[in-house]
N, C-alpha and C positions, 0 to 999 in steps of 0.2 A: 793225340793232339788235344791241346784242353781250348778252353774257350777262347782266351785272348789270340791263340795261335790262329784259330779257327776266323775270327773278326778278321784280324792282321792278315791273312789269307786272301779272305774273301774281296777285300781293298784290291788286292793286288792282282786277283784275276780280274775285278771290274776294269781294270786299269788296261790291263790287254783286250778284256772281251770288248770294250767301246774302241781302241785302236784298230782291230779286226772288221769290228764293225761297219767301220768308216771305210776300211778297205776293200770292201764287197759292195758296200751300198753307193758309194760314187761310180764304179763300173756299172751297174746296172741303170743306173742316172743320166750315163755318159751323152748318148742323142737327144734329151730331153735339153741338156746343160747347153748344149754346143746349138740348140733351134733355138732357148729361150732367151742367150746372151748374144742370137745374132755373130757368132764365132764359128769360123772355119775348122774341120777337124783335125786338124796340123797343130795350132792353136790351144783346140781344148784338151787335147793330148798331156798337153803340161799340165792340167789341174790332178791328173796322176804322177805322171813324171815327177814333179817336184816333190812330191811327199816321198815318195820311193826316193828319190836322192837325196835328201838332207836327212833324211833320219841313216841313209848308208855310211854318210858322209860324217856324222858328228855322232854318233852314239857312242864311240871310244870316250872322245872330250866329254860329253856328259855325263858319262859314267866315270871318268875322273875327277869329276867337280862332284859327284855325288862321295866321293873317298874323302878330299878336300873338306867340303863344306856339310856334309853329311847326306846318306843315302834318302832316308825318309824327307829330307828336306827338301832335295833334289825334287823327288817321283811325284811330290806333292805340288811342288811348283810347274811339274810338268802338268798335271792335273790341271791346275788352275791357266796355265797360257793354253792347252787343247778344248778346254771350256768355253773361257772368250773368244777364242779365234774364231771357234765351230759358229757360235751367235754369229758375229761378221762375215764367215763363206754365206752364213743363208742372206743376210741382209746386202751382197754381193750383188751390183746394178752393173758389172762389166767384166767381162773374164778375166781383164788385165787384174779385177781387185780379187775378184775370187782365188786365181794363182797366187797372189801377194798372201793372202788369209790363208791358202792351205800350205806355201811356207811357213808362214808364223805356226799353224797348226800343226805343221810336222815336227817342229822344234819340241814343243808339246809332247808331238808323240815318242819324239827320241826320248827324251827325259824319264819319262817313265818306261819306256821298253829299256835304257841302259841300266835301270837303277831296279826294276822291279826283282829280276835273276840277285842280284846281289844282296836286298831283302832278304830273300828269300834264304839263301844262304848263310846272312847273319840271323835268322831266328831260327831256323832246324837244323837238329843233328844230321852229320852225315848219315844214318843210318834210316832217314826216315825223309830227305831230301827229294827222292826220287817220286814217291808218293805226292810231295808238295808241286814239286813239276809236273806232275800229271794232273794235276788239279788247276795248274796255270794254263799247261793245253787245251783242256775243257774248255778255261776262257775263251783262248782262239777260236776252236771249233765251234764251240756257241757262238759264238760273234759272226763268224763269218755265215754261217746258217742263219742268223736272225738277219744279215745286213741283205743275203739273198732273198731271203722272205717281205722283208720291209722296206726293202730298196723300190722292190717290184709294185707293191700296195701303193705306198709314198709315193713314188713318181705318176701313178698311175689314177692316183683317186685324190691326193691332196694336193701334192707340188713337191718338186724337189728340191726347195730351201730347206725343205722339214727335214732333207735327210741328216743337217747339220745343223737344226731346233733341237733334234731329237738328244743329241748329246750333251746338251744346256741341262735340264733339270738331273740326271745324271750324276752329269760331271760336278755339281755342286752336293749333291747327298756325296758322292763317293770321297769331295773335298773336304768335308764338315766330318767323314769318317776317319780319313786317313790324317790329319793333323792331331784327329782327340786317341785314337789309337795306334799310330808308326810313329817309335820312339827311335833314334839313332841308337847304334850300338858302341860304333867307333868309327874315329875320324885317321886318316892317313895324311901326313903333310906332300904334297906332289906339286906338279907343275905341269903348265900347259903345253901340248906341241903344234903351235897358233901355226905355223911354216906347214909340219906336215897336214895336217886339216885341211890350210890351204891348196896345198898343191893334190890332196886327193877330191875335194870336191871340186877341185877346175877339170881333172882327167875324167871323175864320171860325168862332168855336167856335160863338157864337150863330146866325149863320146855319145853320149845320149841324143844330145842334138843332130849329131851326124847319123843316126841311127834314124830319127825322126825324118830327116831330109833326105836322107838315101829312103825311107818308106815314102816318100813325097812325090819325091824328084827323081826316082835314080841314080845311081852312083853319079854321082858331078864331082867338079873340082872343089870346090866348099865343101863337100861329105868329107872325101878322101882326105883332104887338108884337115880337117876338125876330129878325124879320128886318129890320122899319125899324131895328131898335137894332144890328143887325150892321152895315146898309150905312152907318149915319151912323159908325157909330167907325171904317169904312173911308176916307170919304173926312176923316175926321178924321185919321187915320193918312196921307193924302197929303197935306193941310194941313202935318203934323206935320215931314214929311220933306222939303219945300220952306223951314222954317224954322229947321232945326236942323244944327248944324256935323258930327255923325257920323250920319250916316242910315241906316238899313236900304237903302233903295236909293238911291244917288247917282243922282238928275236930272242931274247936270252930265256925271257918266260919258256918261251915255245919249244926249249929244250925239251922239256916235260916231254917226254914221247903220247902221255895217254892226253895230254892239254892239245898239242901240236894237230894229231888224226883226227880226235873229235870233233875241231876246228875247220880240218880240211874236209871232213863228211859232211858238218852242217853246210859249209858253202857248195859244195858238190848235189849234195840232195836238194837243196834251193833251187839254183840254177837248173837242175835237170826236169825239176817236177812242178813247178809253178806255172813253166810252159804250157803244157799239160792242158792244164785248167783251161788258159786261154784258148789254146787251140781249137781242144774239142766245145767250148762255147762257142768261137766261130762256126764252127762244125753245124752247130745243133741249129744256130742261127741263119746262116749265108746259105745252108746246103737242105738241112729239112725245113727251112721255113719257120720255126718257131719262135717262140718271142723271147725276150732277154726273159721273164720270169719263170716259164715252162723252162726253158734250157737251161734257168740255174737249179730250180726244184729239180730236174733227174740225177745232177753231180750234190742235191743232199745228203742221199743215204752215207757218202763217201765220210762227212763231217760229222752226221750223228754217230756213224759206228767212233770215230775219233774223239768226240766229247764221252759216248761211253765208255770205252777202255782205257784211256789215257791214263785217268787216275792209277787201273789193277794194273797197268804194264809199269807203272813208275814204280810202285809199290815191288813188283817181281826182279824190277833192274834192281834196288835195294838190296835186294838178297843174293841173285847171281852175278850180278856187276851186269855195266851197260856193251861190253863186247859183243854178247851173242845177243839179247832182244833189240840191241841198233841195226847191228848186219841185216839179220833176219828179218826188220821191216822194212830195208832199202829192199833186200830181193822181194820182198812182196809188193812192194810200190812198181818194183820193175816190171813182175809179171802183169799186174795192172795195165801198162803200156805196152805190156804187148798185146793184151785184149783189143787195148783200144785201137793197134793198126791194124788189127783185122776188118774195122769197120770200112764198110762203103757205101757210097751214096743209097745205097738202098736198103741199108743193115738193118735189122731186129734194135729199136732203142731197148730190148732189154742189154744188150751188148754195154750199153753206157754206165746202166746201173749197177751190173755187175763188174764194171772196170771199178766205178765212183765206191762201192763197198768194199773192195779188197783192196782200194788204197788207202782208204780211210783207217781200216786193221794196221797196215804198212806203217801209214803215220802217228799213228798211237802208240806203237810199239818205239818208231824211231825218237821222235821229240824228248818226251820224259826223259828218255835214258840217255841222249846224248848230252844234252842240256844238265842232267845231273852230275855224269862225269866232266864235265869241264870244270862246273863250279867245285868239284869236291876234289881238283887238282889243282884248285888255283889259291895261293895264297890269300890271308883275309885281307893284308893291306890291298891286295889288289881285284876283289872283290869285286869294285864299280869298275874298273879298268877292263876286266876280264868278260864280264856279261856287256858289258859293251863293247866289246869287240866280237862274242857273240853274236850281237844280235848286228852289229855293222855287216860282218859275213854273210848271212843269213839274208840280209837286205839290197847289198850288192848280186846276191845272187838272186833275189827277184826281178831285181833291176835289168838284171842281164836277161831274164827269163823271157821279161814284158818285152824288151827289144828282140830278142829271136822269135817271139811269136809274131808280129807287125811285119819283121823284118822277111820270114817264112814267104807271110802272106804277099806280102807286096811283091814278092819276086815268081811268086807259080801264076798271078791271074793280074789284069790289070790295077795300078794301083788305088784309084780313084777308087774302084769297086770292094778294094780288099778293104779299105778302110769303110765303103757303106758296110761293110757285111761282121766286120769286128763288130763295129753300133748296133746292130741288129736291124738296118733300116732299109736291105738288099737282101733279095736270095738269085742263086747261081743256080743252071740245071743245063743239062749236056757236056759236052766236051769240055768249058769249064770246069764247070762242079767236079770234073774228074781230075782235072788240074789243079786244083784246090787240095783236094784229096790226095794226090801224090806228093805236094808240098808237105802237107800235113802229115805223110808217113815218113816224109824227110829228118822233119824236124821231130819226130818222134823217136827215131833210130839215133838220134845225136841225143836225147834225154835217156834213152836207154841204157846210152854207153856212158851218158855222167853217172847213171845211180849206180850201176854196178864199180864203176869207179869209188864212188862214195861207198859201196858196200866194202872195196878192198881197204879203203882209208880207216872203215871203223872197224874190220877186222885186225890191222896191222895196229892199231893201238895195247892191242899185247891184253892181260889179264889185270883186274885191280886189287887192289887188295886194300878196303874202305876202311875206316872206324866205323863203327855203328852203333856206336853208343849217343 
């Protein structure tokens, strides 16, 4: 890797490690946000919700207009609107403006998450791709480690508008980098698919909300109604895309057997395991009492072992393709979860740290090498198309993750409670707390059987056979 590659790089993990960032540090913010803007927690919910939807929701189209109009220009614009947004959530006097700002700032963060994979892809060989993806992991995992770290500080000693100051000076070095350094490689002429965009961010916005309102309310006729009307404009939205010349996602692409699995693994490993996270931080919070900082510092070891291996496992998918070290970190993520449903009210928290380290192995291994196989089966015209549909997957299935964990809770213990105890602003103890905890090995048994799913998906992608020059 010589220098420029190296600069060009480093642009592009900053670019994920401040989107990661963001995504740790508002959870840990979350009861601060929702006492300091005078907002109900039904409410403040959406200052998450929204950014997980729109960037699920449109990272195909922006990664198409990065093809169009070019990639670097793209990722850089995205830069620049996640920049100023982040100014305006801190300078946010009402939740209604903070939701509206971390819209615009998701838009932001779609731009660069669609466009950064495709970067990457146009400046390194196949044969050395895989190394460069673990080097973007790194970002993640650093990110999400520093937003746990600095979430907890910032809310706690300065204020939580800083936790979106903090992306201001930043996002302006990493803008002044990436404009003198990401040069476009090649442009693709394409077209928009405005109809299916539509119709998929109406199916997740409304399922979302029913998901929000059944953790509210309980199932009522508004939930039910707003979730048959989400799933019908989804599989209208697959109708849609089966019949139209510019699709949000190309079916024909997806022939690709090894495109098609690795696709279906990243969405399966998302959804199964970002649960997880949540869960067991309610866990740490509602059940042992600890505070949102403590409870995130025990699931760190999980993200440093991931920032440190990341890079060597991308590097090793390189050589032996990403079949076997993808599989291999699904079943290690899975044995993970099964540590963690051992735990009970009264369990050893070493139980935590040694679930949060062997998952961390799990997702270092997985990320790079699937992420590298996708892009190294995906043609160049479609480059930005393809990592944005990546990372749409990948997002939807957080999305889905955030709503089964809410959704768990609010159905094992009262819901008013389940929701103090997600904030960190309630603890549970007796027959509760045990209610809690049965939920929670509920919903842990149904991520068990996505990742082993996900593991069959990345296994049946068959063998590769890269260039590596």
């Amino acid at each position: 890797m010589d220098r420029l590659q190296k600069i060009r790089l480093s642009v592009l993990v900053l670019g994920t490690l401040m989107g990661a960032l963001d995504s740790t540090i508002v959870i840990l913010a979350f009861p601060v946000i929702a006492e300091k803007l005078n907002a109900d927690i039904l409410t403040t919910m959406w200052v998450i919700l929204i950014y997980l939807l729109i960037v699920a929701a449109l990272t195909v189209q922006l990664g198409r207009l990065g093809d169009i109009f070019g990639r670097t220009r793209m990722f850089n614009l995205g830069f620049g609107i996640f920049t100023a947004s982040s100014f305006f959530c801190g300078i946010s006097a009402t939740i209604t403006a903070l939701i509206l700002f971390r819209g615009v700032q998701a838009m932001g963060g779609a731009l660069m998450e669609a466009n950064s994979g495709a970067i990457i892809a146009d400046i390194f060989p196949p044969g050395s791709r895989g190394a460069a993806f673990g080097y973007n992991s790194l970002g993640w995992t650093v990110g999400a480690t520093l937003g746990i770290v600095l979430g907890g500080v910032i809310t706690t000693f300065i204020g939580w508008e800083y936790i979106f100051f903090i992306n201001v000076p930043i996002g302006i070095a990493a803008l002044y980098l990436g404009t003198r350094y990401l040069k476009d490689v090649t442009r693709t002429p394409a077209s928009l698919d405005i109809i299916g965009m539509a119709l998929l961010t109406a199916g997740l916005a409304l399922i979302s909300y029913a998901a929000v309102d059944f953790a509210g309310n309980g199932l009522t006729e508004l939930s039910a109604t707003l979730a048959l009307l989400g799933f019908a404009l989804i599989l209208i939205f697959v109708w849609h895309e089966t019949h139209t010349k510019t699709p949000t996602i190309s079916f024909e692409s997806l022939k690709e057997p090894i495109l098609k699995y690795s696709l279906l693994a990243a969405f399966l490993q998302s959804l199964g395991y970002i649960a997880v996270v949540f869960l067991i931080t309610m866990y740490l919070q509602g059940i042992r009492g600890l505070t949102p900082l403590d409870a995130a510092l025990l699931l760190t070891p999980g993200y440093v072992m991931g920032s440190v291996l990341g890079p060597y496992m991308g590097r090793l998918s390189d050589r032996v393709g990403a079949r076997i070290i993808a599989t291999i970190g699904t079943m290690v993520i899975a044995v993970a979860i099964l540590i963690y449903m051992a735990i009970r009210v009264d369990s050893s928290l070493t139980l935590v740290l040694l679930a949060s380290f062997i998952s961390g192995i799990g997702t270092a291994m997985f990320y790079p090498a699937n992420n590298s196989a996708i892009m190294a089966h995906a043609r160049m015209e479609d480059y930005g198309s393809v990592s944005g549909a990546l990372r749409m997957v990948q997002n939807i299935g957080v999305l889905g993750s955030f709503v089964l964990a809410i959704t768990v809770a609010s159905a094992s213990i009262p819901r008013a409670l389940a929701f103090e105890i997600f904030t960190g602003t309630s603890q549970v103890v007796g027959h509760v707390a045990g209610a809690f905890i049965q939920g929670i090995d509920a919903a842990l048994v149904v991520s068990f059987l996505l990742l082993l799913l996900a593991g069959a998906m990345s296994w049946a992608r068959g063998s590769e056979h890269r260039d590596t020059t």
